[in-house]
C-alpha positions as CSV (number, residue, x, y, z in Angstrom):
1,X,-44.8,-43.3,40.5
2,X,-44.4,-43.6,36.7
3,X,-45.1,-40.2,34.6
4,X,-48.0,-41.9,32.9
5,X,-51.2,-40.3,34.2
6,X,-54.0,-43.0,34.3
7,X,-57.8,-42.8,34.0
8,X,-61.4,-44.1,32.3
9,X,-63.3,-43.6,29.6
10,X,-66.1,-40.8,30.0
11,X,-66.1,-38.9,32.7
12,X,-66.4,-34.8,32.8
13,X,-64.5,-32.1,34.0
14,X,-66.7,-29.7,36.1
15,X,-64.7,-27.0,38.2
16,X,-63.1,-28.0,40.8
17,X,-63.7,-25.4,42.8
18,X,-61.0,-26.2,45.9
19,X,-59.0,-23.1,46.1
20,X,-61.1,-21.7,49.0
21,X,-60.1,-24.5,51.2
22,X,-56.9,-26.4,49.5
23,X,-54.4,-24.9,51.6
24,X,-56.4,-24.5,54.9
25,X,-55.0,-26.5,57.4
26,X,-57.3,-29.1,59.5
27,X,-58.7,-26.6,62.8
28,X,-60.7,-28.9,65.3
29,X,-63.9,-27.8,65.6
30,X,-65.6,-26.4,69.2
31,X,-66.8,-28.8,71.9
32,X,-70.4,-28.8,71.1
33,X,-72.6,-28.8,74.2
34,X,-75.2,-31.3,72.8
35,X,-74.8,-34.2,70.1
36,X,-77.2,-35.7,68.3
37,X,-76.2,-39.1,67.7
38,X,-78.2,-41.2,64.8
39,X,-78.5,-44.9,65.7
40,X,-78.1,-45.3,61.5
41,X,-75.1,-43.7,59.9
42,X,-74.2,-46.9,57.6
43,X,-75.7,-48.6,55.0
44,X,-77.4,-51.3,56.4
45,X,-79.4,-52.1,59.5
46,X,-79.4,-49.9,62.0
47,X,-78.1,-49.8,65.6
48,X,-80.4,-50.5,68.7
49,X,-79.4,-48.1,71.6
50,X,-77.8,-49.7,74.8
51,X,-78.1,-46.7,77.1
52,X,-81.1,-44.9,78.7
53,X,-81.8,-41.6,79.5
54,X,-79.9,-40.5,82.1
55,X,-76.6,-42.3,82.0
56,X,-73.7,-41.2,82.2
57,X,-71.3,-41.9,78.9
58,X,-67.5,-41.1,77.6
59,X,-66.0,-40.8,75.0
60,X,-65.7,-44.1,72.6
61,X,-68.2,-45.5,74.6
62,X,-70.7,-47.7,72.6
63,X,-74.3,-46.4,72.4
64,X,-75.5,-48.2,69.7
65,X,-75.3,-52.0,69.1
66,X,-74.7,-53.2,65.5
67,X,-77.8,-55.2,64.5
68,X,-76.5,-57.7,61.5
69,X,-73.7,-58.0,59.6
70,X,-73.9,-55.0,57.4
71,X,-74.2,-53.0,60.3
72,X,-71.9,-51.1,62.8
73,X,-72.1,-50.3,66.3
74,X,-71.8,-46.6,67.6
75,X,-70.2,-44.8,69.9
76,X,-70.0,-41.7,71.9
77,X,-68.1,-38.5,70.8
78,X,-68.6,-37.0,73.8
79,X,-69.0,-37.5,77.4
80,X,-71.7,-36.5,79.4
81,X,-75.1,-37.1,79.9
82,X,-77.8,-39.2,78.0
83,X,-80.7,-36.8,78.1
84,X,-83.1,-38.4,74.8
85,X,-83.7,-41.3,72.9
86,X,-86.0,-40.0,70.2
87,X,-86.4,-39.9,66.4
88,X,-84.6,-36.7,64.9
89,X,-83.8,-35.7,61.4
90,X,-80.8,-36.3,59.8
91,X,-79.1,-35.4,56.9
92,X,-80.5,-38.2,54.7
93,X,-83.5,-36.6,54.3
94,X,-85.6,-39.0,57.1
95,X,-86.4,-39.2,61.1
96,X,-84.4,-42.0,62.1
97,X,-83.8,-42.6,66.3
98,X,-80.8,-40.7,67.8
99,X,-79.2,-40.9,71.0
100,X,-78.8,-37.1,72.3
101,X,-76.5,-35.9,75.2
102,X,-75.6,-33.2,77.1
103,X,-72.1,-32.8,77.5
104,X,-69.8,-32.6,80.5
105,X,-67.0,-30.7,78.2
106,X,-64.6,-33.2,80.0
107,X,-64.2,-35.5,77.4
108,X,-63.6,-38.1,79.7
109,X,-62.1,-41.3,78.0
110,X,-64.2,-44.6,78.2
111,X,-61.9,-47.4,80.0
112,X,-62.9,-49.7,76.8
113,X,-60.5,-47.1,74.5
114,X,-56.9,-48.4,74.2
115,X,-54.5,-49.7,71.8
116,X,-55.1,-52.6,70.2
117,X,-51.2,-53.2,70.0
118,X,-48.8,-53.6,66.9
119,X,-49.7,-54.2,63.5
120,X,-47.4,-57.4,62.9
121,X,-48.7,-58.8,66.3
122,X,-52.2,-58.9,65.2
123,X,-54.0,-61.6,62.8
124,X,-56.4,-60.5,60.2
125,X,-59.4,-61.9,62.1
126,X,-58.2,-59.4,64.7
127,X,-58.1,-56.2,62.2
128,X,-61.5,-57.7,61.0
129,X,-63.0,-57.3,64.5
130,X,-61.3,-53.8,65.8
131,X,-62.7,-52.2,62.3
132,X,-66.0,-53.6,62.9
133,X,-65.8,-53.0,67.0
134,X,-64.7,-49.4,66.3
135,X,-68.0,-48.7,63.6
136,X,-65.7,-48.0,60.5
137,X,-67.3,-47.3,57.9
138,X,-66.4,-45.4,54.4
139,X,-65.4,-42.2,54.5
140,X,-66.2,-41.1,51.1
141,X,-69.3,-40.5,51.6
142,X,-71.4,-44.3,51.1
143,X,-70.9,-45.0,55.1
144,X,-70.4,-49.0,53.8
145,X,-69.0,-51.2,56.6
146,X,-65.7,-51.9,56.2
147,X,-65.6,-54.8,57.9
148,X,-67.9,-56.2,55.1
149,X,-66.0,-55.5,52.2
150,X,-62.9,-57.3,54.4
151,X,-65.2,-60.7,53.8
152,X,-65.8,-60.9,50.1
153,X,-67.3,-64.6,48.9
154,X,-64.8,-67.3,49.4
155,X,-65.3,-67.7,45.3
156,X,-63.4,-63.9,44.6
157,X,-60.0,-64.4,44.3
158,X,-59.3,-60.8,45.9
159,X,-55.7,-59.9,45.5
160,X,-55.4,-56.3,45.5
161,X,-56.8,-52.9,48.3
162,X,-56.9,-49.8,46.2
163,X,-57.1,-46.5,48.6
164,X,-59.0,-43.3,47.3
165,X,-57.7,-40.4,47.7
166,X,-59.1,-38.7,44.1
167,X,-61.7,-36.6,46.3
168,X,-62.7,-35.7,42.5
169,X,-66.4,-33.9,43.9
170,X,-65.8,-30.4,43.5
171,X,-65.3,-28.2,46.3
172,X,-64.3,-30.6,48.9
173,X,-60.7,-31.3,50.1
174,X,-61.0,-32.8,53.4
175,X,-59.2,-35.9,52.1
176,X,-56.4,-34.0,50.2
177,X,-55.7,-32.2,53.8
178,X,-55.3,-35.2,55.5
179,X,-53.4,-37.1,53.0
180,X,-51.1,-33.9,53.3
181,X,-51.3,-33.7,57.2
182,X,-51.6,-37.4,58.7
183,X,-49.9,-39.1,55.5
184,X,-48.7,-41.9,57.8
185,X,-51.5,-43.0,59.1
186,X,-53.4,-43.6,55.9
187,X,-50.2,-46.0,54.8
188,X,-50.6,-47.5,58.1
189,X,-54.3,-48.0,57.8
190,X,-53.7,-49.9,54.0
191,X,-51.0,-52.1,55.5
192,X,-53.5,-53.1,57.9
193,X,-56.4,-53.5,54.9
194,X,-53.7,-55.3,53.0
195,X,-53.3,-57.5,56.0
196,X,-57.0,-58.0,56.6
197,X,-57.3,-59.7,53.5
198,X,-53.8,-61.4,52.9
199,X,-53.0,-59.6,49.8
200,X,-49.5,-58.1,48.4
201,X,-50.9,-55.4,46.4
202,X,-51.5,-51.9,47.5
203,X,-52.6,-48.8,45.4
204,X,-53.4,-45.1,46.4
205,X,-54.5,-43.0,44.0
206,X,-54.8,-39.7,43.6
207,X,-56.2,-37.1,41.2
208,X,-52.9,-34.6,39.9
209,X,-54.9,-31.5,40.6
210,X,-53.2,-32.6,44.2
211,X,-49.2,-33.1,43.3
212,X,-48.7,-31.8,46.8
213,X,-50.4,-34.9,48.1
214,X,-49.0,-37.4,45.7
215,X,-45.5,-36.5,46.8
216,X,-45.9,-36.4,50.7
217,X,-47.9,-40.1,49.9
218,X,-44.9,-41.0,47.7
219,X,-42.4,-40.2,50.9
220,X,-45.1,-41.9,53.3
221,X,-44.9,-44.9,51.0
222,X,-41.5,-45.3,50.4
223,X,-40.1,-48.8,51.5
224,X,-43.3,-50.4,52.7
225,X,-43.7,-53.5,50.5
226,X,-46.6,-53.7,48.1
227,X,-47.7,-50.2,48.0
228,X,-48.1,-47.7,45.1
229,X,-48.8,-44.1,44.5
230,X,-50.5,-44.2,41.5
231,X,-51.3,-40.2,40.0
232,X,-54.6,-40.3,38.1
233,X,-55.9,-37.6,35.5
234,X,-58.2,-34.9,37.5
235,X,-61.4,-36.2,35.7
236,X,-65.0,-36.8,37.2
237,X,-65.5,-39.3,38.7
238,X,-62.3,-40.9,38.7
239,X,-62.9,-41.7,42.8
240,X,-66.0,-44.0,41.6
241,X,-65.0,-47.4,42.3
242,X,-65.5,-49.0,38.8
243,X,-63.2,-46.3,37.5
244,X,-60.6,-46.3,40.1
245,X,-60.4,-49.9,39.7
246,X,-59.6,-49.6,35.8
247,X,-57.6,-46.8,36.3
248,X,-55.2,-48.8,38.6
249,X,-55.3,-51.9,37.4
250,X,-57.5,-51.9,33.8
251,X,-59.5,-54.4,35.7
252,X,-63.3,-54.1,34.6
253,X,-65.9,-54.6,37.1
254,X,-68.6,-57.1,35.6
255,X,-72.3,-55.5,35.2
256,X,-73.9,-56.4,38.2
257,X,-71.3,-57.0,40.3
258,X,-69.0,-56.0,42.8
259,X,-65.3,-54.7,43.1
260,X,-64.4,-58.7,44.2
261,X,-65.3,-59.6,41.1
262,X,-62.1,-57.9,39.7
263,X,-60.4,-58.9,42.1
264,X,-60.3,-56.1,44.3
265,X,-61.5,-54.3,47.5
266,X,-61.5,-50.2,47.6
267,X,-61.5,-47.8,50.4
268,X,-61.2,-44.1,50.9
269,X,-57.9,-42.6,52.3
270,X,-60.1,-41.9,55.5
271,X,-61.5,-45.2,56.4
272,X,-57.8,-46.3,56.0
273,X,-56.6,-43.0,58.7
274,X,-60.0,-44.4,61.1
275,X,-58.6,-48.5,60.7
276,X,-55.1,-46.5,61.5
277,X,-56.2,-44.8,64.9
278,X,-58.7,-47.7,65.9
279,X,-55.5,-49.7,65.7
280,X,-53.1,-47.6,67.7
281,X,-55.4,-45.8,70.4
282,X,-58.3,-47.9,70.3
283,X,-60.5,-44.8,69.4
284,X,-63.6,-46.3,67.6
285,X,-65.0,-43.9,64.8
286,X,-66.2,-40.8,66.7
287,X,-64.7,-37.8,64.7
288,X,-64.5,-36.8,60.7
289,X,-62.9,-34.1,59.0
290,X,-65.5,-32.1,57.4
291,X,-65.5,-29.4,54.7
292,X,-67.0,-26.3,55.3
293,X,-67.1,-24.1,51.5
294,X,-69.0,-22.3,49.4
295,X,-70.0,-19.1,48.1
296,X,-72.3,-18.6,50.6
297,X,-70.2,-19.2,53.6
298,X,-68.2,-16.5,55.5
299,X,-64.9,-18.3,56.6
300,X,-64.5,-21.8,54.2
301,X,-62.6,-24.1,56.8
302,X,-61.2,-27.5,57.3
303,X,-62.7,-28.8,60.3
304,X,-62.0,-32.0,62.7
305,X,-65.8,-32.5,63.8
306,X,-67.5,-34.7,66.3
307,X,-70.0,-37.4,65.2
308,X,-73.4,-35.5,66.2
309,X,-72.2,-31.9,66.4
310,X,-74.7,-30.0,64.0
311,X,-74.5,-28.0,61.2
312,X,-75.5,-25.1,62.5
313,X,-72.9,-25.0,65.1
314,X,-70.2,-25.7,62.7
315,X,-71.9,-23.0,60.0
316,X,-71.7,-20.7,63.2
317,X,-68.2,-21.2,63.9
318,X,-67.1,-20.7,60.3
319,X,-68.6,-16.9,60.6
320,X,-72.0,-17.7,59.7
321,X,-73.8,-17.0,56.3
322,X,-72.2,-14.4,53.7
323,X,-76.1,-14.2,52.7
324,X,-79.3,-16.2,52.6
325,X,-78.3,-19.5,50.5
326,X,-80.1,-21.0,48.0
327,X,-79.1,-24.0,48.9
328,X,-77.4,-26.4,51.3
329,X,-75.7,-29.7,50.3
330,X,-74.5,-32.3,52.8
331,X,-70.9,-33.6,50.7
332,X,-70.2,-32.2,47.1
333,X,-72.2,-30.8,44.5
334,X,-72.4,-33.8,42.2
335,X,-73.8,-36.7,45.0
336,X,-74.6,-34.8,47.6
337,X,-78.2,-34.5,49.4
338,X,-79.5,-31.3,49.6
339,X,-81.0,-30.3,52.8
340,X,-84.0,-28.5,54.1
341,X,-82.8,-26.8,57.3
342,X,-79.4,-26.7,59.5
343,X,-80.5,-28.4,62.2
344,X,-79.4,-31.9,61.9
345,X,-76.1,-33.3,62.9
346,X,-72.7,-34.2,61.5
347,X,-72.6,-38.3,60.7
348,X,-70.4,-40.8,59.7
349,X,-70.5,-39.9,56.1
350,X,-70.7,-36.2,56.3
351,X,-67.9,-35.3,54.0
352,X,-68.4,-31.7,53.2
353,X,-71.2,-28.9,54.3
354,X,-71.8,-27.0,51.2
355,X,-73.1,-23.3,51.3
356,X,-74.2,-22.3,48.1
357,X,-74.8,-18.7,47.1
358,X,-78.0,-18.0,44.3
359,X,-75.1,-17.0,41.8
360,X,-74.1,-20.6,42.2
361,X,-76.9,-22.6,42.8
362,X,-80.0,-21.6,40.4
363,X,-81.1,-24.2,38.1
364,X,-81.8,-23.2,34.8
365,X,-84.7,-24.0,33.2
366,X,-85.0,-27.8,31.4
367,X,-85.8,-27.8,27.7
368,X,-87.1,-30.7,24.9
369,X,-83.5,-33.0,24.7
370,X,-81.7,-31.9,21.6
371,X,-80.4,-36.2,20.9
372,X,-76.5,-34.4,21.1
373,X,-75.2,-37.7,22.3
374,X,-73.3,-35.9,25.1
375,X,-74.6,-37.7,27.8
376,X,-73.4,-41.1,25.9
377,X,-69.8,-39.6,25.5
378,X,-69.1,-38.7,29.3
379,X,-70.8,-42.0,30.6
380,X,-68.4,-43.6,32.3
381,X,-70.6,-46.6,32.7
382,X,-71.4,-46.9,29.3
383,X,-75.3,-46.0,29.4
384,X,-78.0,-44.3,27.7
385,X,-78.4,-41.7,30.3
386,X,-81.2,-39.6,27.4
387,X,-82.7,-43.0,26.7
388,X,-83.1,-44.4,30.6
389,X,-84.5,-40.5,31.4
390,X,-87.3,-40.9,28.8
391,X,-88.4,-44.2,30.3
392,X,-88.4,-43.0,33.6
393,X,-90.1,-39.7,33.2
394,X,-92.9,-42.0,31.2
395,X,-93.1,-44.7,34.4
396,X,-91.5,-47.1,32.0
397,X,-89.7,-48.7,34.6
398,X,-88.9,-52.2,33.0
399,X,-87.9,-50.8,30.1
400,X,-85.4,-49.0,32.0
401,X,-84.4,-51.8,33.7
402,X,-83.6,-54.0,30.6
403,X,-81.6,-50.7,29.9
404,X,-79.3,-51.1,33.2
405,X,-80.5,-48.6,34.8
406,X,-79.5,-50.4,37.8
407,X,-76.2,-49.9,37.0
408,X,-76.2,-46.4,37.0
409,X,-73.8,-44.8,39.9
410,X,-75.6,-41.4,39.8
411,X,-72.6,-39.7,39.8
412,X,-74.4,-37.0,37.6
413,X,-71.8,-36.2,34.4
414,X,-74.8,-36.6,32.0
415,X,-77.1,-33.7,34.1
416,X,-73.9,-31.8,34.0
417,X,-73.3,-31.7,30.8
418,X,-76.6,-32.0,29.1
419,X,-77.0,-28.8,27.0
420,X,-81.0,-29.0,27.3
421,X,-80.2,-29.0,31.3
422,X,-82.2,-32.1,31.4
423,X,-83.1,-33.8,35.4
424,X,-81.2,-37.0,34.1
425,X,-79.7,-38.4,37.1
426,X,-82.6,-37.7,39.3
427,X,-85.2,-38.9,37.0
428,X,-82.7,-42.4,36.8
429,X,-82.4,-42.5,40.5
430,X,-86.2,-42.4,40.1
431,X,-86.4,-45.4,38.1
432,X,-84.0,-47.3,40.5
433,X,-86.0,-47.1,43.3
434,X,-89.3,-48.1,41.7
435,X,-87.1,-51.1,40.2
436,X,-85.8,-51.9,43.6
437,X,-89.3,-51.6,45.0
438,X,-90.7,-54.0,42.4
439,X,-87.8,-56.5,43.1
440,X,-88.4,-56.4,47.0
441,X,-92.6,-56.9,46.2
442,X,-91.7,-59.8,43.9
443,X,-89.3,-61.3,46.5
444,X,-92.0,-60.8,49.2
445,X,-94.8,-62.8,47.3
């Protein structure tokens, strides 16, 4: 690692906001008597059920059946008994269909689970298949299928796998834990990405408000042939693709397009850990480390959680509520969904559990937009966040399309910033989904 610090133009420093959980050590969470498994914890289509009530599961045992190619199947975090297949709320703010069941508190192991042998004895069609087989998806927080982003158009001359391990969303630190706890497997899990696509080129970058991390990664990384620790400036959002891309490499990611089109394919440091034990045990995605903060929570934790325990469980076991939030986010403050009540489960995605006291979650109230510019300076895609807001909040929704709104990532530096305290992102995601619906209806016709 050079001394030079990289990063991307734009970009915002809100407070981090780690120190309750930074040096808490991963604790594994209690069995939970019931999960509530969702049948869609990916982007894409989701997974038809292939057990009834009444049968008898284990763990790693597949439940769900991948319907698609950007789709994954799932599995079983516990083992036990089916008792419902119904639809149940989840954290993304719908009723989609779960798979419930009872558990044994055996965690019996499903034949199915075993290692997939050696890394140099496998091909990369054979990596390809054990991350799809074992429901990988990322970790950061999207849920993408990583098997999909290891089949990028035979036209993109891919030749690099960048890792993320900036964790830049305030508050959470369940990838700087496990960067500084299971270091190994998250170089074993690139070698294997790296191998998946048949490229030399391996970066992992990390944000230096975690030196800790970049050090044990350095040591992890030392010798293996390819790979880089690369230290990036603690700015957000440096872990958003488009600027972890530039930050490594100064690529630029064309508008419209995709990572492949610099030449590139990123994951998080966790997808890379899951490829890394899907590989060696054969265990298919079934658990998550999970951060458990906030003003409003008793006992901030680091948790190892199974897929489908709920919140309130894990709320419980991390001494329960300090007082009455205001609100509750599932992941970080900046992209993260706020939720309505406690009783949904832990998913694929689920990267933080956020309890936020009133000090720290009232909104103030919006005024008329003062035309400061600010929102233009800390861009780091290069919009008119004021400009796209006005045309949304108006319905103009072509207008803001001709104005990229599309290519907006909503990671939510120009509401953070915005003196006037203006709804910016949300009134942009707004606009994207009419735009998207318009784009569907036109396709349709």
């Amino acid at each position: 690692m050079s001394n030079e610090k990289l990063t991307f133009k734009g970009g915002t420093h809100p407070p981090h906001s780690k120190k309750a959980t930074e040096k808490l050590a991963l604790e594994k969470a209690n069995a939970p008597k019931v999960v509530v498994i969702p049948m869609q914890q990916h982007i894409g289509a989701p997974c038809d059920p292939v057990v009834a009530v009444g049968d008898e599961v284990k763990v790693g045992q597949k439940i769900g059946e991948a319907k698609g190619f950007v789709s994954v199947p799932v599995h079983s975090s516990v083992s036990g008994k089916v008792t419902a297949i119904e639809p149940r709320m989840y954290s993304g703010g719908t009723k989609v269909t779960c798979v419930v069941i009872e558990s044994d508190m055996q965690d019996s192991i499903h034949e199915s689970v075993k290692s997939k042998g050696s890394l140099e004895s496998l091909s990369a069609d054979d990596i390809k298949n054990i991350i799809k087989d074992a429901g990988i998806v990322g970790m950061g927080g999207a849920a993408f299928p990583t098997h999909v982003k290891l089949a990028p158009p035979p036209d993109k001359n891919v030749d690099t796998v960048i890792l993320n391990g900036a964790e830049c969303e305030p508050y959470l630190t369940a990838d700087h834990r496990l960067m500084l706890e299971n270091p190994e497997d998250v170089v074993y899990g690139l070698q294997a990405l790296m191998k998946a696509l048949n490229v030399s080129k391996g970066y992992i970058g990390i944000e230096d408000n975690k030196m800790d991390a970049i050090e044990i990664m350095e040591k992890a990384a030392a010798g293996k042939t390819g790979i880089k620790v690369v230290a990036l400036h603690a700015k957000y959002p440096q872990g958003a693709e488009k600027q972890l891309i530039y930050a490594c490499t100064k690529r630029e990611v064309p508008t419209g397009g995709l990572p492949a089109d610099a030449g590139v394919v990123v994951n998080n440091v966790g997808t890379a850990a899951a490829v890394a034990k899907a590989i060696k045990t054969g265990m298919p995605l079934v658990e998550r480390i999970v951060t458990i903060t906030g003003e409003g929570i008793n006992n901030p934790k680091n948790l190892l959680v199974k897929i489908g325990t709920s919140f309130k469980e894990i709320i419980d076991q991390c001494g329960g509520f300090k007082e009455t939030p205001l609100k509750i986010i599932a992941g970080g403050p900046m992209m993260g969904i706020a939720q309505f009540h406690i009783d949904i489960p832990v998913i694929k995605g689920t990267s933080g559990i956020l309890v936020l006291s009133v000090a720290e979650a009232r909104l103030p109230e919006a005024s008329n937009c003062i035309r400061c510019g600010k929102c233009v300076e800390v861009c780091p895609i290069n919009l008119m966040p004021a400009g796209l807001s006005a045309h949304a909040m108006l319905d103009n929704f072509d207008q803001a399309e001709s104005l990229h709104a599309m290519d907006c990532i909503e990671c939510g530096s120009c509401s953070f910033v915005c003196p006037a305290k203006r709804p910016l992102v949300e009134s942009i995601r707004l606009a994207k989904r009419e735009i998207i619906a318009k784009r569907k209806k036109a396709q349709a016709k």
